[in-house]
N, C-alpha and C positions, 0 to 999 in steps of 0.2 A: 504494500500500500504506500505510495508516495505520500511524502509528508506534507504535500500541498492539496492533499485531495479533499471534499467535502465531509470525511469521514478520520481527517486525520485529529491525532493529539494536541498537536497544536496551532489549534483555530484561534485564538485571542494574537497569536502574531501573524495571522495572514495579509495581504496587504488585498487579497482579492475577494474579500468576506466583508460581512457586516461589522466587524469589527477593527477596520481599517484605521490607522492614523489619518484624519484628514487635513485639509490645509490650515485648518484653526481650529481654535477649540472654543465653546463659546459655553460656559455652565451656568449662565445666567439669563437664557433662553430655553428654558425645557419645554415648552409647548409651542414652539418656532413650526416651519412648516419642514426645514433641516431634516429636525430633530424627529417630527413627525415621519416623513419619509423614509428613517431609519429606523425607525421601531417596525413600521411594516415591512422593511426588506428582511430584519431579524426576525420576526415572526415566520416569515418562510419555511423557517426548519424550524422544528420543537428542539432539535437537540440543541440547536446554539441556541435558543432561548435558554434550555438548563444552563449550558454550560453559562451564558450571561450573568444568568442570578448568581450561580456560585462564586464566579468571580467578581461578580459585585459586593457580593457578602464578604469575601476575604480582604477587598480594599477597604469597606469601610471598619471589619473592625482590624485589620493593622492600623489605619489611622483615627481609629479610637471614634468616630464618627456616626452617624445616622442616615445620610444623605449628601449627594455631589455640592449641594448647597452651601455646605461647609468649607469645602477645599478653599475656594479663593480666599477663607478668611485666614487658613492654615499656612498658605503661600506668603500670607503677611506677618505672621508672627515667626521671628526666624528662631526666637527664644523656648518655644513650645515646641518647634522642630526637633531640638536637642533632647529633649526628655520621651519625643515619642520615637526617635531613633534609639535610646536606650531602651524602651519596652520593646520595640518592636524586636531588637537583638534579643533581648531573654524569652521571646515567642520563638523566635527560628532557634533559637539554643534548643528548646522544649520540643520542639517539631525535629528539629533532626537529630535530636536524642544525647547531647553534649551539655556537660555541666563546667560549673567553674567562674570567675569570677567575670564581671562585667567588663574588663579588660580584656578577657582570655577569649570572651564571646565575642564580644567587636574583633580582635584580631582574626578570629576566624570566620567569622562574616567576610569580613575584607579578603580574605584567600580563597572564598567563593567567588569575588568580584576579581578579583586577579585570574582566576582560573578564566572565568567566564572573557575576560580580554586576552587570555591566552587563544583561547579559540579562533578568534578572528586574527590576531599575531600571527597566529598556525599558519593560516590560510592565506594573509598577507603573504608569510616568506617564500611560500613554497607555488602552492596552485593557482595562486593569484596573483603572481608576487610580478608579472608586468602593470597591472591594474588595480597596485596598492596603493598608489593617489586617489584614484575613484572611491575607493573603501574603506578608508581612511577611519577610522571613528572620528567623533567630532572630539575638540580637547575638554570642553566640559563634562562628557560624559565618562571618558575613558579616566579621568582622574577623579570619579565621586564612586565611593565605595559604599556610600550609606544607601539602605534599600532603602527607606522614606525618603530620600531626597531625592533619588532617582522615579520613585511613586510619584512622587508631585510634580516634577519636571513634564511626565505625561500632561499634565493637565493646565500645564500652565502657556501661556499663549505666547509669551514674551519668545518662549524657543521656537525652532525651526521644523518643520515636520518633521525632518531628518534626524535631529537634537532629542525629537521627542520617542519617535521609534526607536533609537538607539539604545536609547532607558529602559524601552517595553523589554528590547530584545535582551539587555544588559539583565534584567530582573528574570528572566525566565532562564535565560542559563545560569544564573546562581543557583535558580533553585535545582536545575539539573547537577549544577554542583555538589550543594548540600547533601541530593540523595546519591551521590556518588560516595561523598566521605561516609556518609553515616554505613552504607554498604561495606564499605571498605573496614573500618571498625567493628562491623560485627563478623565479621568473614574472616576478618586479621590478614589484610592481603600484606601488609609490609612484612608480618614475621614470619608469613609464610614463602612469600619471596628469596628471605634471609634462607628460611630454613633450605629452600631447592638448590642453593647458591652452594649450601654447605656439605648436602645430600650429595650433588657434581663433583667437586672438589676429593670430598670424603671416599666415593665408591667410584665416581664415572671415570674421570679422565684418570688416566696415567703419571703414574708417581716418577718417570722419568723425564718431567719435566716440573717443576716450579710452578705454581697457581700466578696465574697470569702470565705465564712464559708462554712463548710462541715458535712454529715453523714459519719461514716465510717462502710464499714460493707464488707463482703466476702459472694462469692460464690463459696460454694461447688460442683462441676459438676462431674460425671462420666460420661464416652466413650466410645463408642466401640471400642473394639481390633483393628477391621479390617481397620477402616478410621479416628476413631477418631472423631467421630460426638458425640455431647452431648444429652446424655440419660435422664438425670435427672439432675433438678440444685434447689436446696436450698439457701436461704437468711437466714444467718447467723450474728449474732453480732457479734462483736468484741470481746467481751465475752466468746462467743460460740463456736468461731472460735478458741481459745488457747485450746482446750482441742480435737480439731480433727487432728488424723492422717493420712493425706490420704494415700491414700493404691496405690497399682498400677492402672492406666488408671483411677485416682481420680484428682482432679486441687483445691485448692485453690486459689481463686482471690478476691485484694482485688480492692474494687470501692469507690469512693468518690461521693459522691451523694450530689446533691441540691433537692429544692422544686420546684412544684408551685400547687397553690391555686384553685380547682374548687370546685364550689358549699363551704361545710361546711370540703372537705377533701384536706391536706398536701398530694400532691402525692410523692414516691423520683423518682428522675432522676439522670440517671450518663450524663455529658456532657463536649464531647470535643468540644472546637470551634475552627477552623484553616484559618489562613488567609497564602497561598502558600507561602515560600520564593519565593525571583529570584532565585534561585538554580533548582525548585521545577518545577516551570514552564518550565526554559529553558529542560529541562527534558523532559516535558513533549511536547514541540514544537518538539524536537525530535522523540518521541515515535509516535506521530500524521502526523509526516512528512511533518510539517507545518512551515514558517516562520512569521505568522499574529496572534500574541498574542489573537485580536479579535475574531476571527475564532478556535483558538484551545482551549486556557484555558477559558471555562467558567465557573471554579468554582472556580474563586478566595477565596470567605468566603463561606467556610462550618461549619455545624454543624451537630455530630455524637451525638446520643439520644441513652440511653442503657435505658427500663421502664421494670418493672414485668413482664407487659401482655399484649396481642394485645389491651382486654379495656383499659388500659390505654394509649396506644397510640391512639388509638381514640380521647381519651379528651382530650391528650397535642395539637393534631392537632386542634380539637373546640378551646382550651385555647388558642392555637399561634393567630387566625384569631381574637377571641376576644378583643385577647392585641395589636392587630396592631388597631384595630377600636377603641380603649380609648387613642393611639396615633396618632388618627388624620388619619391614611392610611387605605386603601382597600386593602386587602392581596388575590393576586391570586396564587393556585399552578399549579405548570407546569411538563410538561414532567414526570408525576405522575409513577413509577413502584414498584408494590405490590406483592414480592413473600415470604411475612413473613409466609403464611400456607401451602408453598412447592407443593401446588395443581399445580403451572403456574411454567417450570421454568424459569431462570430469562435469559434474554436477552442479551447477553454478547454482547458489540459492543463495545470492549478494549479489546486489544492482550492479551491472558494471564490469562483472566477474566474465570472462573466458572461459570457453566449454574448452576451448585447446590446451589449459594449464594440465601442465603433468607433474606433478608432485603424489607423495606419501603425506597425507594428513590424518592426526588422530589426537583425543585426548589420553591423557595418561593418569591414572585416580593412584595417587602413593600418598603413605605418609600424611593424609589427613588436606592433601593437594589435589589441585586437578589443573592438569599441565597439557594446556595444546603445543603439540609438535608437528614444526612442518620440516620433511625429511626431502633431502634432492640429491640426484648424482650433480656432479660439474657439467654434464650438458643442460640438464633440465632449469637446475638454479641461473644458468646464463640466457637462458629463454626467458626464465621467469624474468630476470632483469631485462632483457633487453628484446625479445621477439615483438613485432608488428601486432597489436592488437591483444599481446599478453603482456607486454612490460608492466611491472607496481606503477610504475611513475603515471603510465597511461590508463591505469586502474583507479588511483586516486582519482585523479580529475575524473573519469567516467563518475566514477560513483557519489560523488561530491554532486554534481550536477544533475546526473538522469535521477534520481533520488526526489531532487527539490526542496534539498538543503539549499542549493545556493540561492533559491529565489526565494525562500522561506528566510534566509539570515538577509541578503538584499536584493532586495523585492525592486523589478525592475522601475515600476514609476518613484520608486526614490530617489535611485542611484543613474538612473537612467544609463543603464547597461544592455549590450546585447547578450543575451545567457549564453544564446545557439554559437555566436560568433564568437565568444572568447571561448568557451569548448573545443570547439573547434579548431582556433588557434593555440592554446595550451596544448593540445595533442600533439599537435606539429611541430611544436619550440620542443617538447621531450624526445621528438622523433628524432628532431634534426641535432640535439646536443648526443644522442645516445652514438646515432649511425656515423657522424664524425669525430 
């Protein structure tokens, strides 16, 4: 379900709904003929009428209030601001389930508002990062941390359309925030991170190297013209690798590799291991059109395997199940998908996603964790990075976009953006940095 559609979560930031930021705001005309005419486009749907009320109700008692009628007088008093920014922190304390003093609660407020501008930062540097003038947040919103003041700035006229959306949208991914950390605190993802970190270290890789030591070594790959798929991939030293000049549709890459131990043989593995920022996820509650951390992000800790050969991944999978049984756990895998020999393809059930990817995916339940791993030989990890129509790079922006996240964070009559046309162009700036 696209996040922009009439059934999605979040209706109160659409900009193509009855609940639209308009070009002013006027709270001192409630039976205008405006005002009228939006009551009857809301009425359309029952459901945004519920949803209306409730979030009518949640504004007025965050702002301690009865009626819109009040605000303008709350926009005047900058003294009573103060005191309802403190109630309102010890409400989202109680809401997202964190105690501690009225300092410790503002601070962490404030790291839902940082998170929350981390998102659009994300997306500035990376997917958007030619059209990060365009998208700029405005400077008064991006430095007001307090949800009350950012509540009022909606409604106050003195701002900009843009000024005032910016707030809606600033307040809605806090709270996607909020229910990130509280998630995370009851789940214990940081000590459970610590713990896989120690599990690796402890039983997986190889005692012939140093924790954080590395091989170094490159792959040579060559591609096809037409897509960019790898043809042939070599393992190269370091060595080896100063005296080669790749030629056109050639890649040098280099990898940092570890060990582990089976039987009498040092196998190398390249590995990432990532535990999601908040940035990362609220993204990703987005993309899923979800606002239940539980239900959308289940891969908090992953781990991405690049090995030789499909045999070798065989034994790192034996090796993992081994080294959870010398630490004490029974290692089940889960929701298993195998399209590393391109016979099956692969199941795409993420906007964006490629039926062509061939990788090993699967969770792994040890130890009181539950660890997605995505496993690749060196041809298929250089597909994954860099084939025509499977690269991550080209995956993000797919899914960023067909999704309707991006019109959903900026809504094309604000920003006055073409969606299709910078899609489209962002595909082709990855294309053209990857194949040169």
């Amino acid at each position: 379900m696209s996040v922009i559609s009439d059934d999605s979560v979040f209706t109160s930031l659409q900009q193509h709904g009855p609940m639209a930021v308009e070009e002013s705001i006027n709270l001192a005309s409630p039976f205008s003929r405006q005002t009228k005419q939006w009551v009857r486009n809301l009425c359309r749907n029952k459901t945004n009428v519920t949803k209306y009320r409730a979030l009518r109700g949640q504004i007025f008692e965050f702002l301690g209030i009865a009626s819109f009628a009040e605000i303008p007088g709350l926009l005047k008093k900058h003294d009573s601001q103060k005191e309802l920014s403190q109630r309102a922190c010890t409400l989202l304390g109680k809401m997202f389930g964190f105690d501690g003093t009225a300092r410790e609660i503002e601070s962490r407020v404030a790291e839902y508002a940082r998170t929350s501008d981390a998102v659009i930062t994300t997306l500035n540097g990376k997917i958007l990062a030619p059209y990060a003038s365009s998208i700029a947040t405005t400077n008064e919103i991006e430095v007001t941390n307090d949800p009350v003041t950012l509540l009022l700035i909606m409604f106050d006229d003195r701002y900009h359309k843009k000024a005032r959306f910016e707030a809606r949208r600033k307040l809605m991914l806090m709270n996607l925030a909020g229910s990130i950390d509280q998630r995370e605190r009851e789940t214990k993802t940081e000590e459970k991170f610590l713990d896989f970190l120690h599990f690796l270290n402890d039983y997986v890789w190889s005692k012939s190297l140093k924790i954080g030591e590395h091989d170094l070594i490159y792959l040579f790959s060559r591609h096809a013209e037409e897509d960019y798929r790898c043809t042939e991939v070599k393992v190269l030293t370091a060595a080896e690798a100063k005296s080669i000049q790749p030629d056109k549709n050639c890649k040098l890459t280099l990898l940092k590799r570890r060990r582990f131990t089976a039987g009498k043989r040092d196998i190398p593995i390249y590995v990432s291991i990532r535990k999601k920022p908040p940035e990362a996820k609220v993204l990703k509650l987005l993309r899923k059109n979800e606002k239940n951390p539980a239900v959308a992000v289940d891969d908090e800790l992953g781990l991405m395997a690049v090995l030789d050969s499909v045999a070798d991944i065989k034994t790192f999978q034996l090796h993992l199940t081994r080294s959870a049984s010398q630490a004490n756990s029974f290692m089940v895998l889960e929701d298993i998908s195998d399209t590393l020999t391109g016979n099956s393809p692969y199941k795409t059930t993420n906007t964006g996603s490629s039926s062509q990817t061939e990788m090993l995916k699967f969770f792994a339940r040890l130890g009181g964790m539950r660890v997605e791993f995505i496993i690749h030989t060196n041809r298929t990890w250089l597909n994954y990075m860099l084939q025509k129509d499977v690269a991550h790079d080209e995956y993000e922006v797919k899914r960023i976009f067909d999704s309707g996240v991006m019109e959903l964070l900026f809504p094309k009559d604000i920003f006055q953006l073409d969606h299709e046309s910078i899609r489209d162009d962002m595909i082709r700036r990855f294309r053209r940095r990857i194949e040169e």
